[in-house]
C-alpha positions in Angstrom: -13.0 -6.2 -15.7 -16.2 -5.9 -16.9 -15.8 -7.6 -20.3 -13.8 -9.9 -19.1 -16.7 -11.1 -16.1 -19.0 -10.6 -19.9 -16.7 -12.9 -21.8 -16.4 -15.8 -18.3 -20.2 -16.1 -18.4 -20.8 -16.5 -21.6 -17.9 -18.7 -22.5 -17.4 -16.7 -26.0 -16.2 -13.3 -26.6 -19.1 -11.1 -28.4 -17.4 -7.8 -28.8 -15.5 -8.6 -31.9 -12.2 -10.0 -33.1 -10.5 -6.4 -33.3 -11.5 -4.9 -30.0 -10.3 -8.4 -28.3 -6.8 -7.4 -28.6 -7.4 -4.0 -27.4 -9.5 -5.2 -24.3 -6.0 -7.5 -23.5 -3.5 -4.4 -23.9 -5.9 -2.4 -21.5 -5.9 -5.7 -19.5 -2.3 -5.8 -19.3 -1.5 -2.3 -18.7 -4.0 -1.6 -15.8 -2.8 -4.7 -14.2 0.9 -3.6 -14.9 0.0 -0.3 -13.4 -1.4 -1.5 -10.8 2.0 -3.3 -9.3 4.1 -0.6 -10.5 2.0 2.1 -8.7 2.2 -0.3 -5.4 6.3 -0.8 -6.1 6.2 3.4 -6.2 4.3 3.6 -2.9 6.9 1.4 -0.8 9.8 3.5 -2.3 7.8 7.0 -1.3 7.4 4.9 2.2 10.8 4.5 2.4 12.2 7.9 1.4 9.7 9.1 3.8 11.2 7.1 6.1 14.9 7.4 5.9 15.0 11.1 5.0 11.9 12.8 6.4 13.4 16.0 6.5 14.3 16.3 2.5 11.3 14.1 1.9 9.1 17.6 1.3 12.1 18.9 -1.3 12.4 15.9 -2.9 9.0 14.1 -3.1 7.1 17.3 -4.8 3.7 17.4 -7.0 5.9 17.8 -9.6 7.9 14.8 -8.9 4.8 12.8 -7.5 2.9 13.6 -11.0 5.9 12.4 -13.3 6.7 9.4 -11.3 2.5 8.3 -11.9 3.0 9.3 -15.4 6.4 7.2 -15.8 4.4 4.5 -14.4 1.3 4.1 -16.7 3.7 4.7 -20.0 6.1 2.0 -18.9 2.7 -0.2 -18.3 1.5 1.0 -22.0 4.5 0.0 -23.6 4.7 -3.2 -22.0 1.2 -3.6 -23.5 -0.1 -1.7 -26.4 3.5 -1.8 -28.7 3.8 -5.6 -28.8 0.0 -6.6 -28.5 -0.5 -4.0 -31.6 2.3 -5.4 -33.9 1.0 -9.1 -32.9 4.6 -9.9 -31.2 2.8 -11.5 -28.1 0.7 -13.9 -30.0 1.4 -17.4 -31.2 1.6 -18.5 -34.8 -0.9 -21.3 -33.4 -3.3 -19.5 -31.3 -5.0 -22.1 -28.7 -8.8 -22.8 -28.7 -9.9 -23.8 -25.4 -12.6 -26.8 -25.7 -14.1 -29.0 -23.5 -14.2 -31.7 -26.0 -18.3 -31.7 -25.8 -18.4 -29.3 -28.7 -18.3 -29.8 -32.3 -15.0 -27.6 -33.7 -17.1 -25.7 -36.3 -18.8 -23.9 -33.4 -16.0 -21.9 -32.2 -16.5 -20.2 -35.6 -19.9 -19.1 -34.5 -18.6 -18.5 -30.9 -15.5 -17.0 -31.0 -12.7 -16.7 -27.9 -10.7 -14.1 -26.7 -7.9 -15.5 -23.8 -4.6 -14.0 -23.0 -2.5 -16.8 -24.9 0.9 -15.6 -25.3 4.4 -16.5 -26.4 6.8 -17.7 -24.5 8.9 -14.7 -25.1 6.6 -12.4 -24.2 5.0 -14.1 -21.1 8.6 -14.3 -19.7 9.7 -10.3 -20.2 6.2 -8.7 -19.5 6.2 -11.0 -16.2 9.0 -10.0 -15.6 8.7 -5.9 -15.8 5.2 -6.6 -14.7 5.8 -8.6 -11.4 8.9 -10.0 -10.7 11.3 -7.0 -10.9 8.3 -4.8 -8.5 8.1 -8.0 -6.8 11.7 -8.2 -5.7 12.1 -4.6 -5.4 8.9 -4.4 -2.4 10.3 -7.2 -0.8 13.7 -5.8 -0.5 12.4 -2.3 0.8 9.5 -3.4 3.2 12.4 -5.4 4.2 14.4 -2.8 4.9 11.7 -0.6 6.9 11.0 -3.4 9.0 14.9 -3.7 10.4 14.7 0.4 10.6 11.8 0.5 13.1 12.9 -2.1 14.8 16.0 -0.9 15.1 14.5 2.6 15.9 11.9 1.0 18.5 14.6 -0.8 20.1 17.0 2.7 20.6 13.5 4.9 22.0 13.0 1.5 24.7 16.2 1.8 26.2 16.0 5.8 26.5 12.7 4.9 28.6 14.6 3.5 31.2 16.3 6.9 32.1 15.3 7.9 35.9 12.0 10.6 35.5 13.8 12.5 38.7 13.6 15.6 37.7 12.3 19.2 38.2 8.8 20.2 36.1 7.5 23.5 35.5 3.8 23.0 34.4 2.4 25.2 32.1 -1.4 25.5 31.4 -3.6 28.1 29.7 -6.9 29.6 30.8 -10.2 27.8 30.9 -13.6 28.5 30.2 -14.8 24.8 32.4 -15.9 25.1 35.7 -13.0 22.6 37.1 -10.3 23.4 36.2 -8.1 20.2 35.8 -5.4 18.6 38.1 -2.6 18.0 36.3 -0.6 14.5 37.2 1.8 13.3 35.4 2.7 9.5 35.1 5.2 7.4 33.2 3.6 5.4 30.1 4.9 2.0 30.8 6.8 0.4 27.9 4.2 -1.6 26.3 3.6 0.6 23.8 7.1 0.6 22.3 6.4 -3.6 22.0 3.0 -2.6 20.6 4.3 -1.0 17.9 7.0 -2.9 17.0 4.0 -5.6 17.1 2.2 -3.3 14.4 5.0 -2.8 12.2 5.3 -6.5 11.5 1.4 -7.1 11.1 1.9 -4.1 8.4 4.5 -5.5 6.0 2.8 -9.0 6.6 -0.4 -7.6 5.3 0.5 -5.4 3.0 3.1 -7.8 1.5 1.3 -10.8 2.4 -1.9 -10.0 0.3 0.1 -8.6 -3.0 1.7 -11.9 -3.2 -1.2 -14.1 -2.8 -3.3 -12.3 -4.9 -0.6 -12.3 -7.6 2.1 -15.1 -7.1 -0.4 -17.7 -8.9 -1.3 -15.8 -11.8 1.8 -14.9 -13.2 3.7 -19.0 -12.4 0.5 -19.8 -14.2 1.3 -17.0 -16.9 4.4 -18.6 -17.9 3.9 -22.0 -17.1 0.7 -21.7 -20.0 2.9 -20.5 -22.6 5.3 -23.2 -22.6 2.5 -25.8 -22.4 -1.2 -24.8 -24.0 -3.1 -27.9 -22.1 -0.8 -28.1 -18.7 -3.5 -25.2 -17.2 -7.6 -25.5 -17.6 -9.3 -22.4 -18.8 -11.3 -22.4 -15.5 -8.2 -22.3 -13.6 -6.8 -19.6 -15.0 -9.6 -17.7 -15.2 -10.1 -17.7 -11.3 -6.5 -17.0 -11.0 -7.0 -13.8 -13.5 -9.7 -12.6 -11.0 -7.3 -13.2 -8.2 -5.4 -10.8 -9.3 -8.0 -8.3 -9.8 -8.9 -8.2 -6.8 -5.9 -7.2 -5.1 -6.9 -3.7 -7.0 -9.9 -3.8 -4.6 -7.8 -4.2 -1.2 -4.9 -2.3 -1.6 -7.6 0.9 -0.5 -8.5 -1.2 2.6 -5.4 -2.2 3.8 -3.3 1.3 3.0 -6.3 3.1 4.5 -6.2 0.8 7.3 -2.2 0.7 8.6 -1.3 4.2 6.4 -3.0 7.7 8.6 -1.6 9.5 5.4 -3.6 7.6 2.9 -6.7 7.1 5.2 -6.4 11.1 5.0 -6.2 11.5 1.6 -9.0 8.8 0.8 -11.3 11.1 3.0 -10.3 13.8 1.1 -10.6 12.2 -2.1 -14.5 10.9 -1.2 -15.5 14.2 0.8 -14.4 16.2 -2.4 -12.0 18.1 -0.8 -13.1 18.2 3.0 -10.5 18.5 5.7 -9.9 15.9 8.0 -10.8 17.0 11.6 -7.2 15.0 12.4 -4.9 17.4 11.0 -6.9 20.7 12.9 -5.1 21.7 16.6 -6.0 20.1 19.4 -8.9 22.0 21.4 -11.3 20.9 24.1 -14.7 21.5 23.6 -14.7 24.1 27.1 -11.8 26.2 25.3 -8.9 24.9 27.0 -5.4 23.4 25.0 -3.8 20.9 26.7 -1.1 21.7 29.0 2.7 20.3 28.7 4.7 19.8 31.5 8.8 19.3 30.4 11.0 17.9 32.2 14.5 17.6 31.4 17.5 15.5 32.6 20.4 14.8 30.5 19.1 15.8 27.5 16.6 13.7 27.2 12.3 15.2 27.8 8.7 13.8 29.2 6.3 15.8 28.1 3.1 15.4 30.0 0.0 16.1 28.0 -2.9 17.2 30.2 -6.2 16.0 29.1 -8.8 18.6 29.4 -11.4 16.4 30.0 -10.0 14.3 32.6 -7.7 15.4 35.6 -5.4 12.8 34.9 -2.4 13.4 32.2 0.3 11.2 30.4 3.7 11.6 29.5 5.8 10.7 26.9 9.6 9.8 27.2 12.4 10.3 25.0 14.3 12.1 22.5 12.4 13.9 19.6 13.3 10.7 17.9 10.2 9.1 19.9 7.8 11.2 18.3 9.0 9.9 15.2 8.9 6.4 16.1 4.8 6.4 15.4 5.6 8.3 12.0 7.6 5.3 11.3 5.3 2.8 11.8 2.3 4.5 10.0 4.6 5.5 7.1 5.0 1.8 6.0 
């Protein structure tokens, strides 16, 4: 990115005829990458997802570190093999002029642009975009009817009757009030609110990946076929378009993802452990107490706040816990 902001300002390239092609197989890959590494997340979301029980077998380091390396060779070879034997440029390379300049001082001033061959613009937008493309549609897709689906089945256990016998259970506390525990049903809302979240999450996640790259590559293939059908300006704002998607994919997976936001703090803090993932104490010595009740196989438990008297329970099946996993994991 940082020749290429070099070579926008000036309106030449200054780094060399030799290094241009290198700087636009490093262009190609990283961008390559960059999709391909987004197509890996949603399938790791959906595995997650759909199997959470064999997701820790499956989904190892091992497997997590070959699946990034698979990504950034298919991304080289998309880029570096043909770009390096000349197979993605023309036999009549474009000049882009304004018509204010005299042609002699291109010569001086020489370009660097991304002007491809039909052939090439088609297959490496193709493996680059398209193919990801369809594949994150088709999956997000598919995570979307799942906790749906799955929000829909923990609603309709809510609506058992909470008459039923509960034994409370609470440790010993250090505070000088001991809390009352009361237990009251959590009204439904929150099933709608998350059903409500889990659409606002594909729409973002999705919504962003294909505005930021949609244009850029119709404009990639349209500009092969036809050298004067798209201005230089235009496509350079469209290039940066598409860079920038690299800059708010950490925003909105740290956002709508507790997993990634985790790792991000992780990543930043060099190694520090998110307080989220520690058990939950209060701050007088006291864990929360559970009350269980039980009827027809179905449980509340009623979490006990230690700093308030007041507690909240949670119906369902141990499917309901789940239902939050489901709608973070995407």
């Amino acid at each position: 990115m940082t020749f290429a902001g070099v070579n926008d300002l000036l309106g030449y390239w200054v780094f060399g005829p030799r290094f241009c092609d290198t700087w636009i197989a490093f262009d190609v890959m990283c961008s390559t990458a960059s999709i391909l590494n987004l197509c890996a997340i949603s399938l790791d979301r959906y595995i997650h997802i759909k199997d959470p029980l064999r997701y820790g077998r499956w989904v190892t380091r091992r497997i997590a570190v070959a699946s990034i390396a698979t990504v950034w060779l298919l991304a080289g070879l998309i880029s570096f093999v043909p770009i390096s034997l000349g197979l993605h440029r023309p036999d009549d390379p474009l000049v882009y002029s304004d018509g204010t300049q005299p042609a002699d001082i291109f010569q001086e001033y020489p370009t660097c642009a991304l002007d491809l061959t039909p052939t090439y613009a088609i297959v490496s937008s193709c493996i680059s975009f398209y193919v990801p493309c369809v594949v994150m549609l088709g999956i997000y897709c598919r995570l979307y009817c799942y906790a749906q689906k799955h929000v829909k089945s923990i609603r309709a256990v809510t609506k058992l009757p909470d008459t039923s016998i509960a034994k409370s259970f609470r440790t010993k506390s250090r505070c000088n009030k001991p809390p009352k525990p009361q237990t009251k049903l959590k009204p439904t809302s929150p099933y709608h609110v998350s059903d409500h979240k889990a659409a606002i999450t594909v729409g973002v996640i999705m919504g962003v990946f294909l505005i930021c790259w949609v244009p850029f590559f119709c404009v990639n293939i349209v500009a092969a076929f036809c050298k004067t059908c798209i201005p230089d300006r235009a496509f350079q704002v469209l290039t940066w378009l598409g860079y920038s998607n690299s800059a708010f994919n950490p925003i909105i997976y740290s956002i709508f993802n507790t997993e990634f936001r985790e790792a991000f703090k992780r990543i930043l803090t060099k190694g520090a452990r998110a307080r989220g993932n520690q058990p939950s104490t209060s701050e007088c010595g006291e864990l929360r107490s559970v009350v269980v009740h039980k009827r027809n196989g179905s449980t509340v438990e009623c979490n006990i706040s230690p700093r308030s008297s007041a507690g909240s329970c949670q119906v369902g099946m141990a499917a309901q816990k789940h239902r939050d996993t489901i709608v973070s994991a995407i």
